[in-house]
C-alpha positions as a Markdown table, in Angstrom:
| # | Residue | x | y | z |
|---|---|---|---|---|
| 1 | Unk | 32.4 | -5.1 | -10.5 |
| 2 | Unk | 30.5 | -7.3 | -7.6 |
| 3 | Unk | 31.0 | -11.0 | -7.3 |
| 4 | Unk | 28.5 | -13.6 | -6.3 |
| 5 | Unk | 29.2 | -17.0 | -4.7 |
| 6 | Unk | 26.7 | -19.3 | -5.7 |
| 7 | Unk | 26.8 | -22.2 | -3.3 |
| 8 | Unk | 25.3 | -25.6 | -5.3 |
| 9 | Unk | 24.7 | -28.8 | -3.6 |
| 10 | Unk | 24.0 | -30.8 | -7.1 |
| 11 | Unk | 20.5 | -31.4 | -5.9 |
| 12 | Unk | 17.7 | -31.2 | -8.8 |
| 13 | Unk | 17.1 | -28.1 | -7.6 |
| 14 | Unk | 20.1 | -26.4 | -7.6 |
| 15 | Unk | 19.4 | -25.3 | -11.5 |
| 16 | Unk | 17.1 | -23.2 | -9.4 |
| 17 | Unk | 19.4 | -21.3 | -7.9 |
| 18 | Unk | 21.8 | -21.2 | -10.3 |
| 19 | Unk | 19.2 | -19.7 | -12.7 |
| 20 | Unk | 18.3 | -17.0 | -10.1 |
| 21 | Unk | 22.5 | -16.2 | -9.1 |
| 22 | Unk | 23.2 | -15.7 | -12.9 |
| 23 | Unk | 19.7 | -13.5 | -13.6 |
| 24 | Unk | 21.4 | -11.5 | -10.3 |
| 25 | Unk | 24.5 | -11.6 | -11.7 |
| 26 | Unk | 23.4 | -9.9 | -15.4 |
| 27 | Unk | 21.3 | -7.6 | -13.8 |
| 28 | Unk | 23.8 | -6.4 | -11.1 |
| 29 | Unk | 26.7 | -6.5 | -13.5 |
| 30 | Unk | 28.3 | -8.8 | -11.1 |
| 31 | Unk | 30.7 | -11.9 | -11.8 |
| 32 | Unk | 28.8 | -14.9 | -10.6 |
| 33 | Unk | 30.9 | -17.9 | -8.7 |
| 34 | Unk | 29.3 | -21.3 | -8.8 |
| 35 | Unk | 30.7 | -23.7 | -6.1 |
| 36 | Unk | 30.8 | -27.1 | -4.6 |
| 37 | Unk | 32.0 | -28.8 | -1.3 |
| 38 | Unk | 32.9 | -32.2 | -1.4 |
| 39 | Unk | 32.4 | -32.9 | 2.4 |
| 40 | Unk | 35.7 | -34.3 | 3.5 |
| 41 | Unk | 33.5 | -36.9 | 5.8 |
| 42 | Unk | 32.7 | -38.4 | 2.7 |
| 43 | Unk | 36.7 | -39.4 | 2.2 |
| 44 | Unk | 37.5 | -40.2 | 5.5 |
| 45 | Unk | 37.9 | -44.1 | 3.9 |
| 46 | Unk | 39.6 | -43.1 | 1.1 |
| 47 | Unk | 42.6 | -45.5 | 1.5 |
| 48 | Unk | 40.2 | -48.2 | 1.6 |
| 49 | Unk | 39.4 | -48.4 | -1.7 |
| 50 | Unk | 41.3 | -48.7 | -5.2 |
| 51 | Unk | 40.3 | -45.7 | -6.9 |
| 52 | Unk | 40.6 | -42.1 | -4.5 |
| 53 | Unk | 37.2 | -41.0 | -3.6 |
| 54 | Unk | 38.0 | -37.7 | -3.6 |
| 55 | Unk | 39.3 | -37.7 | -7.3 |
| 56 | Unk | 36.0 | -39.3 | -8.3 |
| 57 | Unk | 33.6 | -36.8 | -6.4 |
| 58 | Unk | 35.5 | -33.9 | -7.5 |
| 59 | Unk | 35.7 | -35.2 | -11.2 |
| 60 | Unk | 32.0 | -35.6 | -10.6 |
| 61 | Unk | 31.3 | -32.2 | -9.2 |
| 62 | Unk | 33.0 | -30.3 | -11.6 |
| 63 | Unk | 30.9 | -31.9 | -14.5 |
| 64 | Unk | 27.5 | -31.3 | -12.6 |
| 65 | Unk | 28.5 | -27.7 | -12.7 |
| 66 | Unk | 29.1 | -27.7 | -15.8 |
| 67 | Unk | 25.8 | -28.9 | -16.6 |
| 68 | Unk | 24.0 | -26.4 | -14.8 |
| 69 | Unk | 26.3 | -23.7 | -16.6 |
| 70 | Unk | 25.8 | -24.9 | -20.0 |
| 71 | Unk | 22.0 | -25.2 | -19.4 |
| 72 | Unk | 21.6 | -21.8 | -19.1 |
| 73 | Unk | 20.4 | -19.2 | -21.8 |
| 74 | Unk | 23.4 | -17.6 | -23.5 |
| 75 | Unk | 22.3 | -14.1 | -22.5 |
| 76 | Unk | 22.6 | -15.1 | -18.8 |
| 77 | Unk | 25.7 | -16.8 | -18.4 |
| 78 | Unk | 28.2 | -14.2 | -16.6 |
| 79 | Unk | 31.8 | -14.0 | -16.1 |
| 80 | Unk | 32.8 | -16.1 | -13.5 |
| 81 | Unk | 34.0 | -19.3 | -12.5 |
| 82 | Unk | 33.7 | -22.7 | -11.1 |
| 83 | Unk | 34.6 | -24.3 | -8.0 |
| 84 | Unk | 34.9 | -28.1 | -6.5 |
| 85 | Unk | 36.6 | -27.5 | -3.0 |
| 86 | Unk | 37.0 | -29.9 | -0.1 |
| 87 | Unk | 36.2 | -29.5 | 3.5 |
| 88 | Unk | 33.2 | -29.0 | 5.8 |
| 89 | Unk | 30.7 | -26.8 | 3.8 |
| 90 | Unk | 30.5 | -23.7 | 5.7 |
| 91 | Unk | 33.9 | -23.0 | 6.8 |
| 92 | Unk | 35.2 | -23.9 | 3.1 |
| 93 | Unk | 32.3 | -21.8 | 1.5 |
| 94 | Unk | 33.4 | -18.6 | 3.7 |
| 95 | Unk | 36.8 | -19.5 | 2.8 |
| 96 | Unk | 36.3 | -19.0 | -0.6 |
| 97 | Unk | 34.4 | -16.3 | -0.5 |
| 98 | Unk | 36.8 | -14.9 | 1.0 |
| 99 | Unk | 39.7 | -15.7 | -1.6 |
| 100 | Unk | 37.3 | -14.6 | -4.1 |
| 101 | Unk | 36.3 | -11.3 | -2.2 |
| 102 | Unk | 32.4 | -12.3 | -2.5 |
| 103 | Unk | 29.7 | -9.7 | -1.6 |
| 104 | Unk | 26.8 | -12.1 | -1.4 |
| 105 | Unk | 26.7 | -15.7 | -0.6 |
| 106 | Unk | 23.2 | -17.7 | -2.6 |
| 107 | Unk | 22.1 | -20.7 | -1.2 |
| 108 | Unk | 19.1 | -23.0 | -2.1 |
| 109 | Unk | 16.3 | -23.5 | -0.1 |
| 110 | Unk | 17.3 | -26.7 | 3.0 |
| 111 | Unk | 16.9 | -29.7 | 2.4 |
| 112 | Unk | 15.3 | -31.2 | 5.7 |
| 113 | Unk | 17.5 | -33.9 | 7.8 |
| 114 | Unk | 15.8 | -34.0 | 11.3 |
| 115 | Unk | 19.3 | -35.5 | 12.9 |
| 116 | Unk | 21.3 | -33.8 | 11.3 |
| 117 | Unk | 20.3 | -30.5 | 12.0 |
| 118 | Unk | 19.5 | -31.7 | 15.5 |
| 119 | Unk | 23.1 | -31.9 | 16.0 |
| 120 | Unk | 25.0 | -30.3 | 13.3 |
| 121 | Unk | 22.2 | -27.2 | 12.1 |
| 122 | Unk | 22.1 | -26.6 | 8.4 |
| 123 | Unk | 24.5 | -24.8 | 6.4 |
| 124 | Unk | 22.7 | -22.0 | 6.2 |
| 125 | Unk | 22.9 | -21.3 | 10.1 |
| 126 | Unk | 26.8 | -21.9 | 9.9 |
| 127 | Unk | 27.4 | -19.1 | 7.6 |
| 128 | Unk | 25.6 | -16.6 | 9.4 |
| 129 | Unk | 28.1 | -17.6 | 12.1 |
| 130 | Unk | 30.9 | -17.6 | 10.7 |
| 131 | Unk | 30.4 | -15.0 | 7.6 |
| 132 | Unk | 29.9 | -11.5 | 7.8 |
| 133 | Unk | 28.6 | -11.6 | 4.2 |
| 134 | Unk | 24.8 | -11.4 | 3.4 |
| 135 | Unk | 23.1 | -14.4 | 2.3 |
| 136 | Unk | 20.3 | -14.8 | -0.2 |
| 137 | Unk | 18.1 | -17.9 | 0.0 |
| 138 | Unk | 16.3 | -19.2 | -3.2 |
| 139 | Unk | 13.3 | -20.4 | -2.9 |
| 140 | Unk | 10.6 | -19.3 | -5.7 |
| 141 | Unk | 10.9 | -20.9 | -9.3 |
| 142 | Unk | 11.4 | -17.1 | -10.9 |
| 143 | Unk | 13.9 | -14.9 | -12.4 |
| 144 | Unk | 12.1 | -11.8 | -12.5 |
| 145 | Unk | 14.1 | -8.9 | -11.4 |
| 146 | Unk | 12.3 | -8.1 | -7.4 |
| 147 | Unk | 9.9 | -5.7 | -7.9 |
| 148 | Unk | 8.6 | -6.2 | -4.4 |
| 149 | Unk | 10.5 | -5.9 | -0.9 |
| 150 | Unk | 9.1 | -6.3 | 2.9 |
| 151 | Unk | 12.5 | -5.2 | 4.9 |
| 152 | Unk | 12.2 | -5.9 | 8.9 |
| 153 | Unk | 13.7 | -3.1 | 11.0 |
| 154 | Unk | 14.7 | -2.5 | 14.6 |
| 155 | Unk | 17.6 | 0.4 | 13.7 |
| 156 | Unk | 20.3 | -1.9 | 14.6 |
| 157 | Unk | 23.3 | -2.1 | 12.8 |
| 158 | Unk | 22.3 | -5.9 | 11.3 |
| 159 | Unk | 18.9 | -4.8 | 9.9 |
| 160 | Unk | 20.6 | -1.6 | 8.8 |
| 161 | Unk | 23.4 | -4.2 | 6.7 |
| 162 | Unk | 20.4 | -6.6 | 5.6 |
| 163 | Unk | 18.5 | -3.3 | 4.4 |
| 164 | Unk | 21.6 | -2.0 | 2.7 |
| 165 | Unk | 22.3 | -5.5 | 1.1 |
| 166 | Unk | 18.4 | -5.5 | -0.3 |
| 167 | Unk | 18.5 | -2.1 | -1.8 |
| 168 | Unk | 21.3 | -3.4 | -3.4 |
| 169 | Unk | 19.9 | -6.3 | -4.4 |
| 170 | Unk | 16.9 | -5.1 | -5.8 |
| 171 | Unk | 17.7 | -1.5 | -7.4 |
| 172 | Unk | 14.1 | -1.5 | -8.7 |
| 173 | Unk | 12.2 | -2.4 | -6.2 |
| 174 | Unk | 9.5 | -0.6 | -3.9 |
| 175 | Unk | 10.6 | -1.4 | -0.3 |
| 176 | Unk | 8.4 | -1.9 | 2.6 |
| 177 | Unk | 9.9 | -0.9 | 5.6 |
| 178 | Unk | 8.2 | -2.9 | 9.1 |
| 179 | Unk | 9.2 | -2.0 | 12.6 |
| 180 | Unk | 7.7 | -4.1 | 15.0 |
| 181 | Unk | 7.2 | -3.2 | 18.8 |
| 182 | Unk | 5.5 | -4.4 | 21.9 |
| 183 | Unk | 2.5 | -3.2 | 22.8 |
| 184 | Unk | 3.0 | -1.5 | 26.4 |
| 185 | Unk | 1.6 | -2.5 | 29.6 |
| 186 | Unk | -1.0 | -5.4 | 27.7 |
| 187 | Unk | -0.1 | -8.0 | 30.7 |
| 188 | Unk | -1.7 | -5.4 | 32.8 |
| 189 | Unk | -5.8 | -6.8 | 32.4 |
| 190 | Unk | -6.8 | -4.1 | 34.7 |
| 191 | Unk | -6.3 | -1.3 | 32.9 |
| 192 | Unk | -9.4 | 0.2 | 31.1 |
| 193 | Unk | -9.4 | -0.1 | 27.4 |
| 194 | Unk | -9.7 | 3.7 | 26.7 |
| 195 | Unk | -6.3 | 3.9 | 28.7 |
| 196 | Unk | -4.7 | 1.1 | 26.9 |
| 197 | Unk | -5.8 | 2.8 | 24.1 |
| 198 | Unk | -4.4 | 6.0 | 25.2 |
| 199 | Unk | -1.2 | 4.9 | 25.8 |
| 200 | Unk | -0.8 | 2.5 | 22.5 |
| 201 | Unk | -1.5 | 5.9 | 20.8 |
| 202 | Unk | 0.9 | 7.4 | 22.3 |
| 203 | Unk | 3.6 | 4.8 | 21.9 |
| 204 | Unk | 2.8 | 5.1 | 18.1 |
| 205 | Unk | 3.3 | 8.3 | 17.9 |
| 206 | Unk | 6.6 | 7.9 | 19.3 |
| 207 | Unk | 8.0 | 5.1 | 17.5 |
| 208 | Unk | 6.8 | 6.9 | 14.4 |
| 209 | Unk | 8.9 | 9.6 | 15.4 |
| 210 | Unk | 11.5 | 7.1 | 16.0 |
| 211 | Unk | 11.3 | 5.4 | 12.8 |
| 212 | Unk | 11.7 | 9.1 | 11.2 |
| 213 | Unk | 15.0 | 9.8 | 12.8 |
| 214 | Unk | 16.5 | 6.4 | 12.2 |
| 215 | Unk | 15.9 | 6.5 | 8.8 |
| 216 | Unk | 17.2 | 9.8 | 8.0 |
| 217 | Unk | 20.8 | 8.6 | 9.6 |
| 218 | Unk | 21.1 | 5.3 | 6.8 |
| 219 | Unk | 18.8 | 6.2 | 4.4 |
| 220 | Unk | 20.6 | 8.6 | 1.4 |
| 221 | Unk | 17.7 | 10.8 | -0.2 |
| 222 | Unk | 17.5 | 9.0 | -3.2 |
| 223 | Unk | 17.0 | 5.6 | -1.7 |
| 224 | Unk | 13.7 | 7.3 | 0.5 |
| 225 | Unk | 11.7 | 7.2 | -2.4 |
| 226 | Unk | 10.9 | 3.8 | -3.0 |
| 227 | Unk | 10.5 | 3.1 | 0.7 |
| 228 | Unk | 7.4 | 2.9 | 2.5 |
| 229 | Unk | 7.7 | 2.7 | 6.7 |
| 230 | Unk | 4.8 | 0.1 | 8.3 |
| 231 | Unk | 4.2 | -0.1 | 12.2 |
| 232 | Unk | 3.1 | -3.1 | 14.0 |
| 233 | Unk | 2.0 | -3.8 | 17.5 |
| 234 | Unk | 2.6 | -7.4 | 19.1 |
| 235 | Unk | 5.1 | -10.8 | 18.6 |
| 236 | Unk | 7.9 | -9.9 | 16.3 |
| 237 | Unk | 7.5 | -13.2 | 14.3 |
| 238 | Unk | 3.5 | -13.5 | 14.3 |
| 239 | Unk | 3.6 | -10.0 | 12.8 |
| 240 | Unk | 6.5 | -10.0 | 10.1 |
| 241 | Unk | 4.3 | -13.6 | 9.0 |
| 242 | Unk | 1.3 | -11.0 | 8.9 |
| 243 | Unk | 2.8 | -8.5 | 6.9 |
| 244 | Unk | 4.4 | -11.1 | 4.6 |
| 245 | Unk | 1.1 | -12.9 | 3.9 |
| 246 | Unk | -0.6 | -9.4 | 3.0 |
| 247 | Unk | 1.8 | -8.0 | 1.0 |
| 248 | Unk | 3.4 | -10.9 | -0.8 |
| 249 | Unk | 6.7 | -9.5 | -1.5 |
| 250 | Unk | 9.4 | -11.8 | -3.5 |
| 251 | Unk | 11.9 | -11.0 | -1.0 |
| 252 | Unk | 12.1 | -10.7 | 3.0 |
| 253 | Unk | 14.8 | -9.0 | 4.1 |
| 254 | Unk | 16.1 | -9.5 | 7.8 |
| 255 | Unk | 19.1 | -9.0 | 10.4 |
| 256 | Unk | 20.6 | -11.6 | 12.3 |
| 257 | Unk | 21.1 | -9.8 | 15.3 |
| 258 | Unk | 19.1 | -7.6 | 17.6 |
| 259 | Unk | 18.4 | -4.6 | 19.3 |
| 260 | Unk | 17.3 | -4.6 | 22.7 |
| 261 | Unk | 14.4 | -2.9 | 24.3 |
| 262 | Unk | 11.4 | -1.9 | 23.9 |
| 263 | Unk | 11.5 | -1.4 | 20.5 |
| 264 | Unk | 13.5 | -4.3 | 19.7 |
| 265 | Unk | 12.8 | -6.2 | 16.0 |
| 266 | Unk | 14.5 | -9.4 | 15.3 |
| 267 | Unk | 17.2 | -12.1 | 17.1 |
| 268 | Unk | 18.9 | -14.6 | 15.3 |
| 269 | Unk | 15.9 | -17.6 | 16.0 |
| 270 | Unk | 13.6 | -14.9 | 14.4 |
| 271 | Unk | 15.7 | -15.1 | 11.1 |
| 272 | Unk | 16.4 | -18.3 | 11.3 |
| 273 | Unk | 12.5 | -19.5 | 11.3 |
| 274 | Unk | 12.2 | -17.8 | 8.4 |
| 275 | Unk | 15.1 | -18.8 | 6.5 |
| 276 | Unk | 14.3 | -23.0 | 7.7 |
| 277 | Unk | 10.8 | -22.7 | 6.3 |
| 278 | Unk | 11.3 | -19.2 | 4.1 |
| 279 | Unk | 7.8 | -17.5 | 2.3 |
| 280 | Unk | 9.6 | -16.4 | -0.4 |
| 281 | Unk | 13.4 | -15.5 | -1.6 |
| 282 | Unk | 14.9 | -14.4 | 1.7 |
| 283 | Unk | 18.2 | -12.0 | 2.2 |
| 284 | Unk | 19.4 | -11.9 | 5.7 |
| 285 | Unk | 22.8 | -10.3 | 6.5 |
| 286 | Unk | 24.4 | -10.0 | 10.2 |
């Protein structure tokens, strides 16, 4: 049995995500988790007043989960629990998880605050710091099973997790696999084009080779067949935003952390520019 931490920031449209954790839940066989931080800068005056802050957000909390619970249809409402803890978000959401041995953290799409991010970052970015789980973002208004996944790749051991987690995560689904590299010697404007040509040839050829051995060390035979392997020449971001727009997949799959080198895919801020204005559902693991 997998269990799923549902993180739920009793914003309108957190029935949103909870819809999507407990479709995930039902279809993975998992137990789903549905939890709330009570920021414990929201108490800080709490001897100030007559009746305990705390004790009235909590109280609160625990019957807005409730509500989004109870609002779902009976055939998708798991085994599980819910949970009102107090403390800064992230660090008491990885706590949790951790007490509740979590596989997957789901989160709904951020909620903009220019300051605060400016000085703080969202949630979001915290857990990827501090959490080694993978983390789903929510951001379509369906709760259709992913038929469709575009997976970036540079063969390092993050993309390799955030692959793993997707497959996972979408047991049906075809999988596009995109390796992005840099086009070699294109700051040189002096070389003819038949020899920029030439050598952009032969780079393919050898990342295609590349992309052949890499796979065949993570990949277990059966998961090969529903994955497809895509090259693309120039800016990592520019052409993952490419490949997004042409294959409109419901989920983007991404690692936090990079290879370097020639060949190198994705860094964190690639990741994170996807995940603070995301195309679609995104999974991104570390």
């Amino acid at each position: 049995m997998k269990t799923l931490l549902a993180a739920i920031d009793l914003e309108p449209e957190s029935a949103l995500v909870v819809k999507k954790a407990a479709e995930l839940a039902v279809q993975l066989k998992a137990s789903l988790h549905l939890v709330h931080v009570v920021d414990d800068a929201l108490t800080l005056y709490e001897p100030l007043v007559e009746i305990p802050v705390r004790h009235r957000l909590k109280q609160a909390a625990e019957t807005a989960l409730g509500a989004f619970f109870d609002a779902l249809p009976g055939a998708v409402k798991p085994d599980g629990g819910r949970h009102v803890v107090l403390g800064k978000p992230a660090r008491a959401l990885v706590k949790k998880a951790a007490e509740l041995n979590a596989d997957l953290i789901i989160v709904g799409k951020h909620h903009m605050d220019p300051m605060r991010d400016l000085f703080l970052g969202t949630t979001a970015e915290r857990l990827l710091r501090h959490c080694d789980l993978p983390l789903l973002m929510v951001n379509t208004d369906t709760t259709q099973p992913y038929q469709q996944v575009l997976a970036g790749s540079d063969f390092s051991r993050s993309s390799h997790h955030a692959l793993q987690a997707g497959l996972w995560l979408a047991p049906q689904a075809q999988v596009r696999l995109v390796h992005v590299f840099d086009p070699p010697f294109m700051g040189f404007v002096r070389h003819d084009q038949l020899d920029v040509d030439t050598l952009m040839d032969h780079q393919r050829l050898r990342i295609e080779q590349e992309v052949k051995t890499e796979m065949a060390h993570f990949l277990a035979d059966d998961d090969q067949s529903r994955i497809t392997t895509e090259i693309m020449a120039g800016e990592t971001q520019v052409c993952l935003a490419q490949a997004v727009e042409k294959h409109k997949p419901q989920l983007l799959v991404l690692g936090t952390h990079g290879r370097q080198g020639i060949s190198r895919l994705l860094i964190g801020s690639v990741a994170m520019s996807f995940l603070s204005m995301p195309p679609c559902d995104v999974l991104v693991a570390r």
